[in-house]
N, C-alpha and C positions, 0 to 999 in steps of 0.2 A: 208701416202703413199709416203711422197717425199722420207722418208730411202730406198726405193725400188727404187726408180728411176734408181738410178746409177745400181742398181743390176740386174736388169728383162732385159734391153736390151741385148741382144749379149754377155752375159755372156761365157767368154771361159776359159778352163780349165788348163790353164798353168801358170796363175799367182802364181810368189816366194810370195808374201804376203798374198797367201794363206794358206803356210806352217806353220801356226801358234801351228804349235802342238794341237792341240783341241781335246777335249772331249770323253767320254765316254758314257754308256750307261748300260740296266738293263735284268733282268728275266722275260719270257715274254712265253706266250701260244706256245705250240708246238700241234702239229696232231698227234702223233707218237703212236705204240702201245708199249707198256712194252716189252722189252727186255728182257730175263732172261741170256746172256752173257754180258760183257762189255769192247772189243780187241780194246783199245785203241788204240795200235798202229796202227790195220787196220783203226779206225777213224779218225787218225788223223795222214796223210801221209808226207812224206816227200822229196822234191826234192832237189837234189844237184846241183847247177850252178859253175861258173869259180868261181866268188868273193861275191855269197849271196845263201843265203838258202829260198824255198819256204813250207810254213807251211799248206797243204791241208786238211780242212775240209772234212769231207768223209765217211757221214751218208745220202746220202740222200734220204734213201727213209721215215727217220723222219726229214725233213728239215733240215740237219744239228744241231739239236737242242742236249744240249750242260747236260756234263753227270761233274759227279765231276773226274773221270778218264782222259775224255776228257781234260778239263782246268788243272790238276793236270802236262799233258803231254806237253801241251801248256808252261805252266811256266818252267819246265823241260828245254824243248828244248831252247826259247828265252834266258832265262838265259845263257846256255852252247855258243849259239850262240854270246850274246853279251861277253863272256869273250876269243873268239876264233878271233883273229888278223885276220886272214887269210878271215874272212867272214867280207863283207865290208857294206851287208845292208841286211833287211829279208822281205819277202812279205809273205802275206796270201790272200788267194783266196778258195774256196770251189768247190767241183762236187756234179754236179746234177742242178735242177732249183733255189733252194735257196743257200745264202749264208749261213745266219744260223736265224732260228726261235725263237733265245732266249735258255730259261733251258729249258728242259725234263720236266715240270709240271705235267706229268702223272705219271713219276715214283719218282718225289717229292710227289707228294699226295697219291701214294703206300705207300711206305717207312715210311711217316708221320703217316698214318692209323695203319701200322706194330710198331707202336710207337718206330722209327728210327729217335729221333729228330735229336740225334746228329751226325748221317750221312747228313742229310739236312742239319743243320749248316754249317757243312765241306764243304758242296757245296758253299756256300755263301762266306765263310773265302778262298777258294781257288781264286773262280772266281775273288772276288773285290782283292784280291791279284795279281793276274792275270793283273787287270785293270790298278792297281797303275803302274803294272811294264812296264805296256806300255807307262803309260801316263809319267815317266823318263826316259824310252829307251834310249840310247844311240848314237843308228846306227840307219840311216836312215830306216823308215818303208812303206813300200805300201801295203796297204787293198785296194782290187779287191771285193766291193761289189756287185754282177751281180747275179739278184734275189733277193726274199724276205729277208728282215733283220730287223729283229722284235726284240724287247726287249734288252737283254744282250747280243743280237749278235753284234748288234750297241758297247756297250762297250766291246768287245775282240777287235775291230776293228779300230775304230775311235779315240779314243785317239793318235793313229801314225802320224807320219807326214806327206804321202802322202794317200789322199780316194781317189780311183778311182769308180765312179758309171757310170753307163750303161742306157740305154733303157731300161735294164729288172729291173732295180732297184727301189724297195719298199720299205721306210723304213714308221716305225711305231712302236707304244708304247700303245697297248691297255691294260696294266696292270690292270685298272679301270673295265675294264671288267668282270676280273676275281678274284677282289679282294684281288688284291695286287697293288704294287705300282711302277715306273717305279727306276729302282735302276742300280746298278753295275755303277755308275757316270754318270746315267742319269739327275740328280738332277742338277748337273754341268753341261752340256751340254744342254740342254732346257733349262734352269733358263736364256741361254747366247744369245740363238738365237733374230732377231727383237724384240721387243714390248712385246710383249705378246704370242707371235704363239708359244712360249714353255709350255705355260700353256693351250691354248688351243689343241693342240695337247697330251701332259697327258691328259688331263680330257676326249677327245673325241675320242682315240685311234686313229684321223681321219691319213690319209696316205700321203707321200710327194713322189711323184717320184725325178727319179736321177737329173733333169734339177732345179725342187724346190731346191734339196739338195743344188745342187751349188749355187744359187740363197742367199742363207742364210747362207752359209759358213760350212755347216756342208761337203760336197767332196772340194775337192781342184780339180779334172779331171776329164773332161765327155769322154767318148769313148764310137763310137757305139760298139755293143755286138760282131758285126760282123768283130772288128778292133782287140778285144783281142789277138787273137791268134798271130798278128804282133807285138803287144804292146807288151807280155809276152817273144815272142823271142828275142826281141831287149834289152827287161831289162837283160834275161838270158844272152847277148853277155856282160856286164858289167863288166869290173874290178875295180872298183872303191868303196870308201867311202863317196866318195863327194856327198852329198847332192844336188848339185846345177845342177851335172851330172845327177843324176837318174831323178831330176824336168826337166831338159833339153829332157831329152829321155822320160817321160807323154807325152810332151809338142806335141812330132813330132805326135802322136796319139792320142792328144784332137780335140773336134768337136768342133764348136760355137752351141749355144742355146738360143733356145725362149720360153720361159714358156710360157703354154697357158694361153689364158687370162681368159680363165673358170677356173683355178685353183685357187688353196686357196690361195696361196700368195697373187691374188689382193682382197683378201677379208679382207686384212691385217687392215683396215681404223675402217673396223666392230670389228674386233678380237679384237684392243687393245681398242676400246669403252667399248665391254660387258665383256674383260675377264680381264680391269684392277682393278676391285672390291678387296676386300679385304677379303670375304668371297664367299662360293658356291651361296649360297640362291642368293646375290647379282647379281652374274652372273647369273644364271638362270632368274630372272626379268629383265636382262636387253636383253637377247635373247626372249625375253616373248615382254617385248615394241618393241625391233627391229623388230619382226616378225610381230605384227598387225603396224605397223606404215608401212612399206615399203611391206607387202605379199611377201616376199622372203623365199623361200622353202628351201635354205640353214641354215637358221636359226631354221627352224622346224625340218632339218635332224639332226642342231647342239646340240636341247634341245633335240629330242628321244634318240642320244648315251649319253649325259649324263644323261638321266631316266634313261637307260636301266642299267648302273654303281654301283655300291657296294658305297650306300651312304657316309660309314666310307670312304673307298679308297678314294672318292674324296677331302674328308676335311684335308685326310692324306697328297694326292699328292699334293694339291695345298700350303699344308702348306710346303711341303717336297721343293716344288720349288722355293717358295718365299726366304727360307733359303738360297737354295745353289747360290742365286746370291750373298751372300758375306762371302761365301767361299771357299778356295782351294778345290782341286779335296781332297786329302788324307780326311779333315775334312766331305766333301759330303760322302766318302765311308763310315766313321765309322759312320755317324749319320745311312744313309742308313741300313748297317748293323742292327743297333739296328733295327730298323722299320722292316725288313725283318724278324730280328726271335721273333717280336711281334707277325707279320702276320701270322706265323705256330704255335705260342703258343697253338692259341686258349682260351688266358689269356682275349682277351678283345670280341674278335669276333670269329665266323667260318667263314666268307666270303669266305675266302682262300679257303677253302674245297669246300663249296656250289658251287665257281665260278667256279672252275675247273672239279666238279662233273658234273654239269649245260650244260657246254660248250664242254668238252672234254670227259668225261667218255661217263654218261650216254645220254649225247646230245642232252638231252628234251630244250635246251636253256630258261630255268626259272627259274631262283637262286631265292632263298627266301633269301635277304639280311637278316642282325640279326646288328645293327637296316633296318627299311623298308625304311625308311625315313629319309629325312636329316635334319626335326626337330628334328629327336629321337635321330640324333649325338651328346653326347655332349660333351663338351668341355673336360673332365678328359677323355673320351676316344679317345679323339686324343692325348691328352697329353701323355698318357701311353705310346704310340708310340716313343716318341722322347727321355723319359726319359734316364739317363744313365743307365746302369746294378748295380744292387748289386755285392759284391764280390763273391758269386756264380754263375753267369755269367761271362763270361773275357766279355770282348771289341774287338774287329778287334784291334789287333796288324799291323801297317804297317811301314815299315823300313823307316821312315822321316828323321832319323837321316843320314841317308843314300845314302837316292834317294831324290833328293829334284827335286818334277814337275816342268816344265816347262809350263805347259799350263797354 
């Protein structure tokens, strides 16, 4: 708990040492029903300022939840923007309640059924392309997450150099849920947070609001919800490139913050006891003694979301996390990648299918994992996961030679 000390009091959201250029994030359950058009550019909007462009999200009556057109336009535009002098920095914000819900997994698990694999790939090669380009960016960036931001929404977002989060702000990584795994440079980004509250939050989808977020470094600016439209004006009056300008002007419209103390962050003490094991099982025993030794109901809510979990996913994700703490963002995306188009193979599992048939199609909430059980995981099927490709598969190609991260 003392790592939190300094973090939990009066946390406010203008500190430059926050700027750390940080992380990414993965593909993740959407609500949405199947579309059968897909008008990009009505979903993915655009405003023109004095010296910066605003990149608007603009689906939402499917949470903003993110199409391969979508991301495809996204890369499009920032590229053009960062090779444009004249534009000095870019933000992205969304309309409607969320900012964005991660990929479309309903019309990934369409499309996949239509035996579309390699439209689903493309979705994956776009997006962590997408991710890489943020995570080199050039020009100062501000992500306005205000509302839900779930899965791969987190990495279109966070990798930039300025998060602003709100009062309405949600983020969270239930991939485990649905039988896949938290990706698009989420591996990178939770492998980096305190202790272990990156692995515990993979494996339990559990939720951080915006005051947590800052709390642990994933926003660098709290602003209430109600402040945006001041904050948003004020950026729009900007003619600048400076970095230190745009952190200047957050700054005039950060709050102070007080995490509650019923929040998960002060449960940090318990997290890194039971989730620094080296296996699931492990974990799960050690929420199992915490819970009869102390009757704390938190720990009972912590072992039903991991029952409730795609056995494989778990052994996948926490292996997936362990990795990316000693790796760059670029190396996280292409292990990631492989693991993503294991998960729609169908080579090792159906999980994928089950969790998202379970949850989202048909909505009975009862996936028959395939294996049931985290004994039945074994080791060569986690392993298949991480393997490289054969020369019939490529690999995520990403421009390293090129863009070299910074985060």
């Amino acid at each position: 708990m003392q790592r939190f000390k300094a973090l939990l009091p009066q946390t406010t959201f203008s500190s430059r040492t926050l700027c750390s250029h940080r992380r990414a994030f993965s593909a993740q359950p959407n609500y949405a029903e199947r579309e059968d058009d897909d008008d990009s550019q009505n979903q993915i909007l655009v405003e023109g300022r004095a010296k910066s462009r605003a990149a608007i999200l603009n689906r939402p009556t499917s949470m903003n939840a993110l199409t391969t057109s979508m991301v495809a336009r996204l890369k499009r535009l920032y590229d053009s923007w960062e090779e444009n002098s004249d534009i000095g920095f870019v933000l992205m914000k969304a309309r409607g309640k969320a900012f964005c819900s991660g990929a479309d997994v309903v019309r990934l698990y369409h499309s996949l059924n239509e035996g579309q694999a390699e439209e689903a790939k493309e979705f994956f090669k776009t997006l962590y392309s997408f991710v890489y380009l943020q995570g080199t960016y050039l020009k100062p960036h501000v992500s306005i997450l205000n509302g839900r931001t779930m899965g791969c929404g987190s990495g279109i977002s966070l990798p930039g150099m300025f998060r602003v989060v709100t009062d309405k702000t949600i983020f969270s990584h239930p991939e485990a849920q649905i039988g896949f795994h938290p990706d698009a440079g989420a591996s990178y980004l939770l492998s980096r947070l305190p202790g272990y509250l990156g692995e515990y939050l993979a494996l339990t989808g559990d939720k951080l609001d915006g005051v947590e977020m800052i709390a642990c470094r994933l926003a660098t600016h709290y602003s209430l919800n109600a402040r945006l439209a001041m904050l948003e004006e004020r950026l729009g009056k900007l003619v600048t490139d400076d970095p230190s300008i745009v952190e200047e002007s957050l700054s005039q419209y950060a709050d102070l913050v007080y995490p509650d103390r019923s929040g998960v962050l002060h449960k940090i003490d318990t997290i890194d006891k039971c989730f620094c094991h080296d296996t699931v099982e492990e974990i799960v025993e050690a929420l199992e003694k915490e819970a009869a030794e102390t009757c704390d109901q938190w720990c009972l809510t912590t072992l039903r979301k991991i029952r409730e979990a795609s056995p494989l996913s778990l052994k996948v994700i926490l292996r997936s996390i362990r990795e990316g703490r000693f790796e760059t963002l670029d190396q996280c995306l292409v292990r990631e990648y492989r693991i993503s188009v294991r998960g729609i193979s169908k080579h090792v599992s159906s999980d994928f299918f089950e969790g998202v048939r379970a949850r989202m199609v048909d909505k009975d909430f009862a996936p028959k994992w395939d294996p049931p059980s985290l004994k039945e995981v074994s080791e060569d099927m986690v392993e298949q996961h991480f393997l490289p490709f054969d020369e019939l598969e490529p690999e995520l190609v990403l421009p390293t030679a090129l863009r070299e991260p910074y985060m």
